[in-house]
Residue, then its C-alpha position, 0 to 999 in steps of 0.5 A: x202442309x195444311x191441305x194437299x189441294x192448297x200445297x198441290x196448287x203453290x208447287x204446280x204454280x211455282x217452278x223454283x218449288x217444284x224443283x226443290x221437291x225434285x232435288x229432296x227426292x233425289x238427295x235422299x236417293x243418293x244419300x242412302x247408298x252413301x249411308x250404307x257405303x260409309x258404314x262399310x268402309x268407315x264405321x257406324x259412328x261415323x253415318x250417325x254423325x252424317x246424319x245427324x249433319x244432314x238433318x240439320x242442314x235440312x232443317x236450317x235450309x228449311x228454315x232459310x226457304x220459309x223466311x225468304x220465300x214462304x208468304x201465305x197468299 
């Protein structure tokens, strides 16, 4: 994010992106009471390894939306 004007305009512009930045919100929402539970019941090891998934499936999905959709106008 070089400037927040230059990204407030690209996600107000832009539906698909909006939605993406609602569905980051929310998939952090429910992925914390679903860390907290798992430490719980299963064990701490077991949310380390959750989240060392999730963020590399953030950061591949990352990737994959910046290479077929990201273009600098």
């Amino acid at each position: 994010m070089e400037s927040i004007s230059k990204y407030w305009n690209q996600v107000s512009s832009s539906t698909f992106l909006m939605l993406l930045n609602v569905g980051l919100v929310v998939s952090i929402g429910i992925s914390v009471p679903i860390a907290v539970t798992v430490s719980k019941l299963i064990s701490p090891v077991s949310r380390s390894l959750a989240d060392v998934c999730r963020t590399v499936f953030i950061w591949l999905f990352g990737i994959t939306i910046t290479l077929t959709i990201g273009t600098d106008p």
